[in-house]
C-alpha positions in Angstrom: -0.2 -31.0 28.2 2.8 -31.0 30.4 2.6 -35.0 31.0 1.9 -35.6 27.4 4.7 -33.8 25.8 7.0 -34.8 28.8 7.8 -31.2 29.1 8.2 -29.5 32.3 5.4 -27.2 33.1 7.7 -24.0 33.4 9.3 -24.9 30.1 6.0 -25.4 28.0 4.5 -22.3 29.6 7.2 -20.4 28.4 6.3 -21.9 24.4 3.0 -21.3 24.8 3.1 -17.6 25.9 5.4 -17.5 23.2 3.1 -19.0 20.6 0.4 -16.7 22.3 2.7 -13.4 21.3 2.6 -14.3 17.6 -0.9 -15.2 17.0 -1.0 -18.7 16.9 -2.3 -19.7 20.7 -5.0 -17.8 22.3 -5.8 -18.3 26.6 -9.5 -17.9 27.3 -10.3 -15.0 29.3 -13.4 -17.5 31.0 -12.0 -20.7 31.9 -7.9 -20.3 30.9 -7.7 -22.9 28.4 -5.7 -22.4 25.6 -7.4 -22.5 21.8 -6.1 -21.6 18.5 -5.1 -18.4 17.9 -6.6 -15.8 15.2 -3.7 -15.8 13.1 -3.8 -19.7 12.0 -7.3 -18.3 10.9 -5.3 -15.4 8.9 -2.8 -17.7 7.7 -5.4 -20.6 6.2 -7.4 -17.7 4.3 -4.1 -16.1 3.0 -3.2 -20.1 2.0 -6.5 -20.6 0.2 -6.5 -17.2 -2.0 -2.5 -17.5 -2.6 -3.7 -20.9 -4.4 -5.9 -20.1 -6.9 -2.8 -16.7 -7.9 -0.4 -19.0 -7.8 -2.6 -21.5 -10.6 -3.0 -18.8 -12.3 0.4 -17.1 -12.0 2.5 -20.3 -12.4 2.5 -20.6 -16.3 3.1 -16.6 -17.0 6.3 -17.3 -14.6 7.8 -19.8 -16.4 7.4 -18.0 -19.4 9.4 -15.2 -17.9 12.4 -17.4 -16.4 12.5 -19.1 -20.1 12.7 -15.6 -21.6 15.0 -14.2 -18.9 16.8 -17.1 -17.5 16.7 -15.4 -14.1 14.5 -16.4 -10.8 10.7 -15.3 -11.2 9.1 -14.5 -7.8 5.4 -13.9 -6.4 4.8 -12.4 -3.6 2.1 -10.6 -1.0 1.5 -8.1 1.7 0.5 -9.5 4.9 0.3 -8.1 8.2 3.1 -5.4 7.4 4.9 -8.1 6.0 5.7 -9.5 2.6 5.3 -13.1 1.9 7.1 -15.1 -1.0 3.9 -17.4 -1.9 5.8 -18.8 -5.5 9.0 -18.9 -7.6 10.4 -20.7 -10.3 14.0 -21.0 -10.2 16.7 -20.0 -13.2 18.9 -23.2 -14.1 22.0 -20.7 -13.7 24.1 -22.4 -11.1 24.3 -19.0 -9.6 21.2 -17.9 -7.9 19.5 -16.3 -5.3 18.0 -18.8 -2.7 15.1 -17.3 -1.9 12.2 -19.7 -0.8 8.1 -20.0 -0.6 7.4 -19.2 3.2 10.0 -16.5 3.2 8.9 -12.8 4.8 10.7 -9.8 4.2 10.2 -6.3 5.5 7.7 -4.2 2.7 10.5 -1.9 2.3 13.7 -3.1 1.2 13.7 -5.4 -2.3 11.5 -4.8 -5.6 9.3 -7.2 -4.9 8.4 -5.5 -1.3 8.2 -1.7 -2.0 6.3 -2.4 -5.1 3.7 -3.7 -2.9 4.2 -1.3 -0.4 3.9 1.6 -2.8 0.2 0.5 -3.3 -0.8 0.5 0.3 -2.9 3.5 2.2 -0.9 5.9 3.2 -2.5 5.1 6.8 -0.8 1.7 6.3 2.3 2.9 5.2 3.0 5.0 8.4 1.9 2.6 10.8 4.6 0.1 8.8 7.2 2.8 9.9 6.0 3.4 12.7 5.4 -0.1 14.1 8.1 -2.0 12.6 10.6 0.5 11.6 13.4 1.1 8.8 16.1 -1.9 9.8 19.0 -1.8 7.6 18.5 -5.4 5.9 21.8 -4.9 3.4 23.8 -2.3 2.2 21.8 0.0 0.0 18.2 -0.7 2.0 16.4 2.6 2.8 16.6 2.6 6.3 15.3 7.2 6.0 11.7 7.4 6.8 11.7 10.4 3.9 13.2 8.9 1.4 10.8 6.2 1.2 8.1 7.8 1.2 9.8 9.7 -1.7 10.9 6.3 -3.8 6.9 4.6 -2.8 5.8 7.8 -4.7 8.2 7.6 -7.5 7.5 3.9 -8.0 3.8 4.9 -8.3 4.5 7.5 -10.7 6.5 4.6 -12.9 4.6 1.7 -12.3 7.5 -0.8 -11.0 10.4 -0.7 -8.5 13.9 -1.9 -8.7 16.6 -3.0 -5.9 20.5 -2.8 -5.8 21.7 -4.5 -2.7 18.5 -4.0 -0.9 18.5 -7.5 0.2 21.3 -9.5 -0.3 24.9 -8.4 -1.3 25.5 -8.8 -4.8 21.6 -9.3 -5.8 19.3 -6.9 -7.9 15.5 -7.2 -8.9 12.6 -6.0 -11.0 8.9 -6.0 -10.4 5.7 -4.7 -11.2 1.8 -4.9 -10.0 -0.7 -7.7 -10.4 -4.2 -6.4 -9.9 -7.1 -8.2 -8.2 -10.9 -8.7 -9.7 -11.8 -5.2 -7.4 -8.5 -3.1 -8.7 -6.6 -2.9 -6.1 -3.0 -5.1 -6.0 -3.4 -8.1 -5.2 0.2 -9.3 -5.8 3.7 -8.5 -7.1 5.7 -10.7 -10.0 9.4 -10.3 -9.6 12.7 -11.2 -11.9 15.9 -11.3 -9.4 19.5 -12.1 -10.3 22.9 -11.5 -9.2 24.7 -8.6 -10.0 27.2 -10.2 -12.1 24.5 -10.5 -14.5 22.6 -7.2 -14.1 22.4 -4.0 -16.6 20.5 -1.0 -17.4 19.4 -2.2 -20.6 18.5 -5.5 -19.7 16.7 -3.8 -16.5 14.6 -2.0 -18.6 13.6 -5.3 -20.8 13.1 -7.1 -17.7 10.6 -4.7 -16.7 8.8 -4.5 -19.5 8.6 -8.5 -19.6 7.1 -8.1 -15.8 4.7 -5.7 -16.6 3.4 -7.7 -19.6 3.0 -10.8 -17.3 1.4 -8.9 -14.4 -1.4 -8.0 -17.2 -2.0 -11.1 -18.2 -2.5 -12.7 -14.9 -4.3 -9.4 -13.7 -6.8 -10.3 -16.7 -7.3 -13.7 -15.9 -7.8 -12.4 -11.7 -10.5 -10.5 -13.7 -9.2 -6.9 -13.1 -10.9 -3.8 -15.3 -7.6 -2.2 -14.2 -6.0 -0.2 -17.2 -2.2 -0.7 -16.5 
């Protein structure tokens, strides 16, 4: 490997134990050769069932930037992380830039504690535990308490909402999509900047989300009643 990179070998053993921290090399316990690592494996079956959501999620989200004329997002938990997997962008010149690819923390933004809100409680404590509260921005709940007192209350409503969770100046909405087996299988999201933000319009945004979430929960083939 060393000759046919034209890496030293110290410097390419230091990528590949790299690589083999996150997941994505793996060194044979038998003969020392390195393989794939299981989380390519993770990451190709999260690829294919992101596809068919985002399909089916894709027209319900234009629909809601036309109706809004904010940034729709879509988005799902993975290994204590939350993955943006779609978004159509507002045509406001002033926008978040928040790309497909991008991970975030489960519990600071709308989009992330919705979907965190959902998960075992088990799950929720060993997201605490094992990756911790960082402060992200200014008003992220960094108080193990206090979030499992706003996952609970965002249960009890049914969405979440963010204030500077995130990014300085940025808010966002978002509510539940539900898979065929009724568990969550996804959150939709409207974010914007605060210069355009209000209770009243918070309220309609949500309300927007939630009707969206139901229709692509119904076509996931959920018996959920929302």
């Amino acid at each position: 490997m060393s000759a046919r990179l034209g890496l030293p070998k110290s410097t390419l053993h230091r990528f590949l134990a790299s690589l083999e921290s996150h997941g994505i090399l793996r060194r044979d316990s038998d003969d020392r050769r390195w393989r794939l690592g299981y989380r390519l494996v993770t990451w190709g079956e999260l690829a294919a069932e992101s596809t068919g959501l985002r399909h089916i999620a894709l027209p319900m989200m234009r629909d809601l930037v036309d109706e809004t004329g904010e940034t729709v997002v879509l988005t799902v938990y993975q290994d204590q992380e939350v993955v943006c997997i779609e978004k159509v962008e507002t045509s406001h010149p002033v926008r978040l830039k928040l790309d497909v690819g991008t991970r975030h923390p489960p519990h600071a933004g709308a989009s992330s504690k919705i979907l965190m809100a959902y998960l075992p409680e088990g799950e929720i404590q060993a997201i605490i535990r094992d990756k911790g509260l960082l402060q992200v921005c200014t008003n992220t709940i960094t108080a193990p308490d206090e979030l499992v007192a706003e996952l609970a209350r965002i249960r009890e409503l049914g969405y979440a909402e963010s204030h500077e969770e995130t990014d300085l100046g940025a808010w966002g909405v978002a509510t539940p999509i539900y898979g065929w087996n009724g568990n969550v299988a996804a959150a939709i999201g409207i974010v914007g900047p605060g210069s355009r933000f209000s209770d009243e319009l918070a309220q309609q945004y949500v309300a927007l989300c939630r009707d969206a979430a139901r229709r692509i929960s119904a076509l996931l083939g959920t018996e959920t009643e929302q």
